[in-house]
N, C-alpha and C positions, 0 to 999 in steps of 0.2 A: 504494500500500500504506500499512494506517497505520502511523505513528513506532511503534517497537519504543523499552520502557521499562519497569520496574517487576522485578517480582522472580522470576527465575530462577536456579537453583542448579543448576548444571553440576561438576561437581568432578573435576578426575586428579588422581588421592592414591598416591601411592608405597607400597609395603609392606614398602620394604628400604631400607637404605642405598643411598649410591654408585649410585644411578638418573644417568643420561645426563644432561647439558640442552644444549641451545644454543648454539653461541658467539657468538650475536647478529652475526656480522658482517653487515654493511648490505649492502642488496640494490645490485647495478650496476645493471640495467636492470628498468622497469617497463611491461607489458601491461597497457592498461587493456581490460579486459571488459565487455562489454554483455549485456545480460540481455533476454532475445527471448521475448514472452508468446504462445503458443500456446493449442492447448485442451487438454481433459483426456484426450483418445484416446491409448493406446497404441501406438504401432506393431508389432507382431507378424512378425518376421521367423521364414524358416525354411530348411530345407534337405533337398532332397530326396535320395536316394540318387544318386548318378551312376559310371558307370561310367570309367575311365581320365580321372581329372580328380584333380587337390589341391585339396583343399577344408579351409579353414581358417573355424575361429568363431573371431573376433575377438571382444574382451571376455572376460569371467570363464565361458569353456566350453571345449572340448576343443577338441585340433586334431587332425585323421585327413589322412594327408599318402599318397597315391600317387604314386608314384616316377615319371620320364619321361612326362610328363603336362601338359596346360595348368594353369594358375593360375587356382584359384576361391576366393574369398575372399568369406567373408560377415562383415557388419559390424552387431551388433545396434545401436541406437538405438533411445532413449526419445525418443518422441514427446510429452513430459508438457506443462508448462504455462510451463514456461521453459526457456531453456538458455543458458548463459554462453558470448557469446565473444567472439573477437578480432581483429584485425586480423592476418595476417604477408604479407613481401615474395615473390613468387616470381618468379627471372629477373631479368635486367640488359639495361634498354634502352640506345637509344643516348645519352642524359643521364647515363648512370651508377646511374641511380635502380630501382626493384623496377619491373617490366614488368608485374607483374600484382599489386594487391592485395586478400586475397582475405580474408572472414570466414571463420574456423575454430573449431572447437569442438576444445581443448585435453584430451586424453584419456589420462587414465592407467591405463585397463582394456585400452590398446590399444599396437599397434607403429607400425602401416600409417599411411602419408601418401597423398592423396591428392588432385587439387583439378581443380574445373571448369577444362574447357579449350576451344578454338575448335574441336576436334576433334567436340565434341558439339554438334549442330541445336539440338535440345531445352532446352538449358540456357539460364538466366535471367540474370542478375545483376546485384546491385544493388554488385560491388566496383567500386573505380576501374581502369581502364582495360579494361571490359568481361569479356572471361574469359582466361585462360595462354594464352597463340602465344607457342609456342616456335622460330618463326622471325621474331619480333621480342627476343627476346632473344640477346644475344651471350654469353653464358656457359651455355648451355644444350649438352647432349651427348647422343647413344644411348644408351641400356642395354644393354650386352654384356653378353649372356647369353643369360637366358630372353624368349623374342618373340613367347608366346601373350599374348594380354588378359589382363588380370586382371579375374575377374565376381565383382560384389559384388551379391549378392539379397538382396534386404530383402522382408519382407511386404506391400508395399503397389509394388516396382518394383526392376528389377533395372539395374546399373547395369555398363558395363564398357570398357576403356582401356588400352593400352598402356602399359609403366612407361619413363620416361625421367629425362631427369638432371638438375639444373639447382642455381644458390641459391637457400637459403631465408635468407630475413628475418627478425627479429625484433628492433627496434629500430636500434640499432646495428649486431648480431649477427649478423654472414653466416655461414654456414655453407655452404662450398662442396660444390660433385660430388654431392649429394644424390638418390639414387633418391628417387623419388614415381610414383603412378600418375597418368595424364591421363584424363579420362572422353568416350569417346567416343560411346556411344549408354548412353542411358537412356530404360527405360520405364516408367509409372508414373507417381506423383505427388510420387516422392522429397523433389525440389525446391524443387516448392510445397508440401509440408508441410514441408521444414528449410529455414531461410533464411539459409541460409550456403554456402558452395563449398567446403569441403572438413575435412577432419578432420587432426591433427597428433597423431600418436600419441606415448606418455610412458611406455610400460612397456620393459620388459628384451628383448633382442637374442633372444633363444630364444623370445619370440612374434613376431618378424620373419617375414613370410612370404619363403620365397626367398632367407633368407637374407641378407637386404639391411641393412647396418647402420643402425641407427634414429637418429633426427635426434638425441636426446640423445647417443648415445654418439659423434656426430661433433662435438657439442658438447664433449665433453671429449677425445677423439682433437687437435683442433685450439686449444683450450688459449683458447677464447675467455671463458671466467669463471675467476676467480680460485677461487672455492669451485664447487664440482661439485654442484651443487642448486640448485630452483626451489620455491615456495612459493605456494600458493592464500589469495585474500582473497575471499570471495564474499560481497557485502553483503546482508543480509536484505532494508535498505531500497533498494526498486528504483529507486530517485528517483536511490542515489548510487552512484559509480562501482565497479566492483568491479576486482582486480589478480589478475595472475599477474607476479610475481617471480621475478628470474632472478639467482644468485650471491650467494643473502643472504635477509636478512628486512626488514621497517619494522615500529621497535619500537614506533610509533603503534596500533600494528592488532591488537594479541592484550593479554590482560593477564596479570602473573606470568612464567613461564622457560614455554620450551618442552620437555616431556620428549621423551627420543629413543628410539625402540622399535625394535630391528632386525628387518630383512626376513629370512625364514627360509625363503620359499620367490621368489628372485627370477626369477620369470616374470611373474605380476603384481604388486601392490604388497602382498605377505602376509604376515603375520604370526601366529606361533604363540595359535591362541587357547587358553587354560588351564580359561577357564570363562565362560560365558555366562546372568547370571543376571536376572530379572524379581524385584525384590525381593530376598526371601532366598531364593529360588527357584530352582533352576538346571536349565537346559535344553541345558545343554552335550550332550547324549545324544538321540536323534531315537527316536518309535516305535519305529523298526525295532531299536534299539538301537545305530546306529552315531555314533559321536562328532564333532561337527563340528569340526575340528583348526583352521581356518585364519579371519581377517581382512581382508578385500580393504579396500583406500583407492580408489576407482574414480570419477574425476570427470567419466564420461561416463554415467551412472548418475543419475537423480533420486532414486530410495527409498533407505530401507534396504532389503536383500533376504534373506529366512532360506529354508534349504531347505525342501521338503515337506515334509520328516519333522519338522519343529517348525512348518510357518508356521500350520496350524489351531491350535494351542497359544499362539503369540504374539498372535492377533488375537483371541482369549478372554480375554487379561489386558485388553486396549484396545479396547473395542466404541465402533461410532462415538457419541459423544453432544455436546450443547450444551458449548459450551468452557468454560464456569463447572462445570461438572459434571464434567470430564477434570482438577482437581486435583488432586484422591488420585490420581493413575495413580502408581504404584509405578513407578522409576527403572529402564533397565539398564543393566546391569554388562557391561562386556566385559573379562575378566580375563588380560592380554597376559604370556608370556616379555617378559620382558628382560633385560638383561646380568646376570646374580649373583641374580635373583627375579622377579618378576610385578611388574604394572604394573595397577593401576583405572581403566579410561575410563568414565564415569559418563555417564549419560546421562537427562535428566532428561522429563516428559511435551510441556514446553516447546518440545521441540526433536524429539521423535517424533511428536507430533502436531501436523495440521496443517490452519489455518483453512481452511472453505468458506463461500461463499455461507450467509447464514442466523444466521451466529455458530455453527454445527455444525462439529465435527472429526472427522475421521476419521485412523487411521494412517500413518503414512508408509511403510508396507510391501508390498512386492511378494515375490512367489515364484518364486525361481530356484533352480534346481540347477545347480552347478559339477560338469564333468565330475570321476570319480574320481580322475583322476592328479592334476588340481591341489585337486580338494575332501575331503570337505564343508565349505565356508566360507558366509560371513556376507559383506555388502557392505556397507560406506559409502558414501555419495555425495553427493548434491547439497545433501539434506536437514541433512545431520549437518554438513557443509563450510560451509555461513552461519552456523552456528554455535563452529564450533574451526576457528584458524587451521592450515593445515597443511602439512607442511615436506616434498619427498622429497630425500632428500639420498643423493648417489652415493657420495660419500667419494674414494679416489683414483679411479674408475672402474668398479672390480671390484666386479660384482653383490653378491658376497655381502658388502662391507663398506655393500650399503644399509641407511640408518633412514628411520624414519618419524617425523615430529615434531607433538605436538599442543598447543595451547596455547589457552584459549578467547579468542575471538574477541571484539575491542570492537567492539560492536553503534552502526552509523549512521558508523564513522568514514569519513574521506576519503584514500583511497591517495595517496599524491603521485606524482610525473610521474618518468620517468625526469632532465629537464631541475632538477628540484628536487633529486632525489637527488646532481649531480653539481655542484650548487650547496654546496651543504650538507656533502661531502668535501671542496672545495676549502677550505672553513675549517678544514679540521682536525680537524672534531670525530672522534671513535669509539668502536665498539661491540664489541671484539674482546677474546674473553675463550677463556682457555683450555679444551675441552672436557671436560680431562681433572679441573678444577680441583673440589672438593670443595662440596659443596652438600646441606643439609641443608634446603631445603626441602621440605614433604610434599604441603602442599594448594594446589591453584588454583582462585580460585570464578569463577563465571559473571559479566559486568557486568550487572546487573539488566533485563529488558523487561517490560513489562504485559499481551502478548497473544500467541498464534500465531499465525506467520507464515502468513499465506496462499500457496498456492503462484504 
């Protein structure tokens, strides 16, 4: 990709006093992420009607749950042109060490864990120690409970596995007794088009399928970070390393304070939206006439995503054209609740459109509809994420004291190591600041680039 430089103006601008910010404490642990170039096909998953089954959409869709019944679980993914991920542990061999390490795509549109196992023929993998045998792990246990499959159908292969027990890994970071699904048969090309073993879901216990506490909330049940939040770095430039941070932020990587937005509907990562505008334009209001209330933060997501009843309207202000010609594109507004007033995330053409082949850009927008119990919302994702650094923070645990933190993002830096971080604490230094402490800052601009990010 080329070096990203020159000038773009990103701005969150407060419209009240006494707006949130940060207390910058430094991250413990750091995931470095890798960025996996694909093509431009979507994957198209779907779901058919079935009779005495649970069937849950995973992601920003509804869930229809039948009572006494097997577990069916569908799990949309974007098949687009990258996807960020990571390394974690699952299982304890006999060394002591993760029995199986496996690439995962880090997702906050979702709950479910899940990860290739020896149990599936079919399955490939390029992790260390081949794929999960859970009888070469000794801290591994049954699932007491529910003992139907869990099937997960995607549009292009279905995939499904027994849920069992075991640790998960992340750095340092065990997290013991962990339900996750193992994947037993898969059909399809699932695999060969995602090149990773398994998904590590990041949103709220009430999208848990089954019930089953999700890996975050046993992260803070079991008290293994000091601060109860984790933090996305997604570098534009693919050359250099991207992070997911865990118990903190690195103040290397955003510029300015980070504002903090509360989550208003904690199932997925939502937030009240107030007004949604294209310019001086606002499109908060759909054809049909119904109001799109809500803001999804979704890091398993490439586009941004508006409903149908605005996305013809959105892709008429940005028609595809030559990227020297996509200057004037008029900015949008996502106009958030927060604590005592609204909150501006700005959002400039720079960062919604996005290079092709040619020097042509075209939108970064897809068309999804959010079921009505959690919609009409808007989605952030992949796109918007290389550009603002972003914070989800638990608080002491309890859904409803989550925020969202945004702060623009320095373009090309280098996340440091978990190993660097604990260097760097041992001098003493720090970054701990009251949350509650008064701040009159208003504006945060962008650090300059000279072109659109190709996807």
């Amino acid at each position: 990709m080329a070096s990203i430089r020159s000038s773009l103006s990103l701005l969150l601008a407060c419209l009240v006093q006494g707006i949130e910010y940060h207390a910058e404490h430094r991250a413990e642990i750091h995931t470095p992420l890798m960025r996996q170039k694909k093509t431009l096909n979507q994957i198209r998953y779907h779901r058919g009607p079935r009779d005495s089954v649970i069937e849950y959409e995973i992601g920003a869709h509804a869930q229809h749950v039948t009572q006494d019944a097997p577990l069916s679980v569908t799990t949309p993914l974007q098949d687009m042109s990258s996807e960020y991920i990571g390394y974690i542990g699952v299982g304890t061999g006999s060394d002591g060490k993760a029995q199986f390490k496996a690439r995962v795509v880090f997702d906050t549109g979702s709950t479910n864990l899940w990860v290739a196992s020896v149990l599936c023929h079919g399955c490939n993998s390029a992790g260390e120690g081949g794929l999960y045998d859970p009888e070469k792990s000794v801290s591994q246990e049954q699932f007491v409970g529910h003992t139907a499959d869990i099937d997960i159908t995607f549009g292009t292969g279905e995939l499904k596995g027994p849920l069992h027990v075991d640790t998960y890994r992340v750095g340092p970071m065990a997290v013991k007794q962990q339900p996750f699904a193992m994947i037993r048969e898969m059909t399809g090309s699932v695999f060969s088009s995602f090149p990773f073993e398994g998904i590590l879901g990041l949103a709220f216990p009430s999208l848990s399928f089954g019930g089953i506490e999700p890996f975050f909330d046993r992260v803070i049940k079991q008290k293994l970070l000091k601060n109860n939040e984790f933090a996305f770095y997604l570098n534009v430039d693919s050359k250099k390393p991207s992070a997911l941070l865990w118990g903190g932020i690195d103040k290397d990587l955003y510029e300015g304070k980070i504002a903090m937005v509360p989550v208003s509907q904690p199932h997925y990562w939502a937030m009240d939206l107030v007004d949604f505008r294209i310019g001086n334009k606002s499109y908060i209001r759909g054809r049909d006439g119904e109001l799109i209330k809500y803001l999804i933060v979704d890091s398993g997501t490439t586009y941004f995503t508006a409903p149908e009843s605005i996305f013809s309207s959105v892709l008429e202000e940005f028609p595809d054209a030559h990227c020297k010609e996509v200057e004037g594109y008029p900015p949008m507004t996502f106009v958030l609740k927060a604590d005592g007033g609204t909150f501006d995330l700005e959002v400039t053409q720079e960062t919604y459109m996005v290079g092709e082949t040619g020097g042509y850009c075209q939108p970064a927008f897809m068309k999804l509809d959010v079921s009505r119990q959690w919609g009409p919302a808007m989605l952030l994702g992949e796109v918007f994420m290389r550009h603002f650094f972003t914070v989800f923070h638990r608080g002491s645990g309890d859904p409803k004291h989550a925020k969202i933190g945004f702060a623009p993002a320095k373009i090309g830096a280098t996340p440091k190591s978990t190993e660097e971080t604990e260097k760097e604490d041992s001098s003493g230094s720090s970054f701990v600041q009251d949350l509650s402490e008064p701040e009159t800052q208003k504006l945060m601009r962008r650090a300059p680039v000279t072109q659109h990010t190709p996807l």
